[in-house]
C-alpha positions as CSV (number, residue, x, y, z in Angstrom):
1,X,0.0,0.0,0.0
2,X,1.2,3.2,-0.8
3,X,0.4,6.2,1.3
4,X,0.4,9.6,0.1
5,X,1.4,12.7,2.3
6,X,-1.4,14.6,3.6
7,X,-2.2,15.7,0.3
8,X,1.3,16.3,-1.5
9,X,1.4,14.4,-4.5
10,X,4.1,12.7,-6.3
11,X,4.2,15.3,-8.4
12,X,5.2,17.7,-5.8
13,X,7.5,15.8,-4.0
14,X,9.5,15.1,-7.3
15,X,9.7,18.9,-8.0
16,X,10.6,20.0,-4.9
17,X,12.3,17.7,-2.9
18,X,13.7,13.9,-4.3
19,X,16.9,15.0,-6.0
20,X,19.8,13.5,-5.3
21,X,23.1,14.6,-5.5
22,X,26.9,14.2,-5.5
23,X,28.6,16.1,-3.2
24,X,32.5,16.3,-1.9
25,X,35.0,18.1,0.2
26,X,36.1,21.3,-0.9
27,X,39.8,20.6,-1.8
28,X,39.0,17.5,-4.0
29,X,36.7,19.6,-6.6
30,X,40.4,22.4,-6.7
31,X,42.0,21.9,-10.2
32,X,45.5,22.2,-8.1
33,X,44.8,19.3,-5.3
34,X,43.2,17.1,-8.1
35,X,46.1,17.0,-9.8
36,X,47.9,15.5,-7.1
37,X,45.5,12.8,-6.2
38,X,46.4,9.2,-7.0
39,X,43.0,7.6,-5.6
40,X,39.5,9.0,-5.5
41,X,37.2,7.3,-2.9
42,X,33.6,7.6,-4.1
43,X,30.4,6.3,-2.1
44,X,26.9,5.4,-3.1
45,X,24.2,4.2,-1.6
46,X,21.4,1.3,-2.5
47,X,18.3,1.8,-5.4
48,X,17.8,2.7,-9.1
49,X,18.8,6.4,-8.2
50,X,22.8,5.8,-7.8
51,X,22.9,4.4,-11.3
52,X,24.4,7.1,-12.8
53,X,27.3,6.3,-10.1
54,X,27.0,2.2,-11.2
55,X,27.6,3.1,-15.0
56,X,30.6,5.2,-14.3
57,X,31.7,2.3,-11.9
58,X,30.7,-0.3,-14.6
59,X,33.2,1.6,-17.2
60,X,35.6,3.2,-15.9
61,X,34.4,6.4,-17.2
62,X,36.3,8.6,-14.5
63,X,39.4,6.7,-14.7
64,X,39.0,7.2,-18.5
65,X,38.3,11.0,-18.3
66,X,41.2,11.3,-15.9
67,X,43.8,10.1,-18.1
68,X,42.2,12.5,-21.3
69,X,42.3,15.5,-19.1
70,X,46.1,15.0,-18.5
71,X,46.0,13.7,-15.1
72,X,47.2,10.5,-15.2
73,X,46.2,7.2,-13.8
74,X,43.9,7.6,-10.7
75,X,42.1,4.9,-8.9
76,X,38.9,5.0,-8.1
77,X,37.6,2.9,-4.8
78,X,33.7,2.5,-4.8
79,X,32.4,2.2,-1.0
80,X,28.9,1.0,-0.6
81,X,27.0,2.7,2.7
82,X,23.4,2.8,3.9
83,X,22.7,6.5,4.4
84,X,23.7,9.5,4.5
85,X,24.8,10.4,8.1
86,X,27.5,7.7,7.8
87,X,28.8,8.7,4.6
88,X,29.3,12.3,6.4
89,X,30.8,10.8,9.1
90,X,33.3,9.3,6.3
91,X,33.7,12.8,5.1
92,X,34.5,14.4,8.4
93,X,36.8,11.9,8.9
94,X,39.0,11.8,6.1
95,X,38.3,8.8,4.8
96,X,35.5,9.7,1.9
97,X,36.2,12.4,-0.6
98,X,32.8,11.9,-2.2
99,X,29.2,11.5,-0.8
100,X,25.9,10.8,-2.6
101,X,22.1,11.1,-1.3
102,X,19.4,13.6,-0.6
103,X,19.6,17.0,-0.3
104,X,19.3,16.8,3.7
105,X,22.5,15.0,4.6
106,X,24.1,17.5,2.0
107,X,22.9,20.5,3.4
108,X,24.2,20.0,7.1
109,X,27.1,18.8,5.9
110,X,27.6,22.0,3.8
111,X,26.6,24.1,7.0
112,X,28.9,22.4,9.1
113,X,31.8,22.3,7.3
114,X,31.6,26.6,6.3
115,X,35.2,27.8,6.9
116,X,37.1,24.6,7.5
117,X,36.8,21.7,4.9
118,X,34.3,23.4,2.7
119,X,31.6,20.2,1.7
120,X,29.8,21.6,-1.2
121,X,27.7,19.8,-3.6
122,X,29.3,19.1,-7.4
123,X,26.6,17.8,-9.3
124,X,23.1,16.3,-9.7
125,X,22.4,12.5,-9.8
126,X,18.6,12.2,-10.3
127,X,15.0,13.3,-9.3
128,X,12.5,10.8,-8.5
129,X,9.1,10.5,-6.6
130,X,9.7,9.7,-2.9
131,X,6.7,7.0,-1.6
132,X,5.7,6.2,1.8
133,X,4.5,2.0,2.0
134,X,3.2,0.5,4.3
135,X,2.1,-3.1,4.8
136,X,-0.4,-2.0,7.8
137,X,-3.7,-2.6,6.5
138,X,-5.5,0.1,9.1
139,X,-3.0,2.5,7.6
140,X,-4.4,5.0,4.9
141,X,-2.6,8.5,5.8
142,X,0.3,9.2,8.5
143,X,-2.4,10.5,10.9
144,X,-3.2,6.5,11.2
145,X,0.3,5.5,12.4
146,X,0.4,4.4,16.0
147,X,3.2,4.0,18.6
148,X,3.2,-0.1,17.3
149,X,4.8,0.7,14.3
150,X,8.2,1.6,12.9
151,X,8.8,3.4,9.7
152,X,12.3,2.3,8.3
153,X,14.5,5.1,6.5
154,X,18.3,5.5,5.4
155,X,18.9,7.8,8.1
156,X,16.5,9.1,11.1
157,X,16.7,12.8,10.9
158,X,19.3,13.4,8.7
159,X,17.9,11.8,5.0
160,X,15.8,13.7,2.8
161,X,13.2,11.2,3.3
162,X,13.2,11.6,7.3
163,X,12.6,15.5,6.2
164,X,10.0,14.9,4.3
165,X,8.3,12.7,6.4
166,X,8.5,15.6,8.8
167,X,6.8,17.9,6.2
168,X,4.4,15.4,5.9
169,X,3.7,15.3,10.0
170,X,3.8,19.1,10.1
171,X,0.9,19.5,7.4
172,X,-1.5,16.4,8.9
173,X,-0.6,17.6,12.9
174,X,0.6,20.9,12.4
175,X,3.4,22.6,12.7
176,X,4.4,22.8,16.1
177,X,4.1,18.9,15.5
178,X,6.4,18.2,12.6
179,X,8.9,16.0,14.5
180,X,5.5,13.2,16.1
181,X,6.3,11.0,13.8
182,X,10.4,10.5,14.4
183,X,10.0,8.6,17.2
184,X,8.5,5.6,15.2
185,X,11.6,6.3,12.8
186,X,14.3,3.9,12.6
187,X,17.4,3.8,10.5
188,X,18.0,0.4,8.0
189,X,20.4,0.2,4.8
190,X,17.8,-1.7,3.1
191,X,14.3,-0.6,4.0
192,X,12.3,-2.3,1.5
193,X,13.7,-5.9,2.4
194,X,12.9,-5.0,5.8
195,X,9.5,-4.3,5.3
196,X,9.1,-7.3,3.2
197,X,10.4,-9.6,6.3
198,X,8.4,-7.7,8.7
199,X,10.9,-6.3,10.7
200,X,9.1,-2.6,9.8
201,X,5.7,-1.5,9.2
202,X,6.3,1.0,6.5
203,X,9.5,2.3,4.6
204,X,10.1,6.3,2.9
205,X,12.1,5.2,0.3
206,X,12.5,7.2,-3.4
């Protein structure tokens, strides 16, 4: 079952809110500090919106475009991760030099890092629908959602669809209310798998 929020439609959410993006440590995107990097550690996450990232994975394409732009032979290490608090965590620590998701684990990052390691985004991945399912039967809007159940997402909080899911909370309880539903938040790498196997009652995924 799919459950729309309040009454933003698909339509809306895909405008406004599901893109996801690419984004990186200042230094890495500098034409000087490039130049001296021998390995590039990108990271995705799981679904049909980090394709873009598998076909450049599949082909080499940035090793490729490396080499034509004068800068030699770079490796590239892929790192899978569930969401996007951990990837920042990667960031901050100086193990990732580029992150992909949602615009919400980009934008604290960005805010965070003003003045010191400068996270900015670099480019756009994809825009897609963002859908709240549920396999609770009594569930037809979030205003049906009880303390039983747990809604799985990449990241509490922190992913774009933990945001929205706040928007949606704030427009069915008001908005002095926006964060009711975060306690029946939890955070999963896969969500849909664990709704399938019941370990969730509903998923945000895009």
């Amino acid at each position: 079952m799919r459950v729309a929020f309040g009454n933003m439609s698909a339509c809306w959410l895909r405008r406004y809110v599901a893109v996801w993006l690419l984004w990186a440590v200042g230094s890495i995107v500098s034409d000087n500090v490039l130049a001296e990097v021998s390995e590039v550690r990108i990271a995705q996450q799981f679904g049909v919106n980090y394709l873009p990232l598998t076909v450049m994975k599949k082909n080499n394409l940035i090793e490729k475009h490396a080499e034509l732009a004068g800068l030699g032979k770079i490796r590239v290490r892929w790192l899978q991760f569930g969401g996007g608090g951990a990837m920042n965590d990667a960031l901050l620590a100086g193990n990732l030099d580029f992150a992909s998701g949602g615009v919400g684990p980009l934008l604290r990052m960005w805010d965070k890092t003003k003045g010191n390691l400068g996270v900015r985004g670099v480019a756009a991945l994809g825009s897609m629908p963002l859908y709240l399912n549920t396999i609770n039967p009594s569930v037809h809007s979030v205003k049906d959602f009880s303390d039983k159940d747990k809604i799985a997402l990449p990241a509490v909080r922190v992913s774009i669809q933990a945001v929205v899911l706040q928007m949606a909370a704030a427009q069915a309880f008001g908005e002095d209310k926006y964060d009711s539903l975060d306690k029946l938040t939890v955070s999963m790498k896969h969500p849909g798998a664990k709704v399938k196997s019941g370990v969730c009652d509903a998923m945000c995924m895009g």
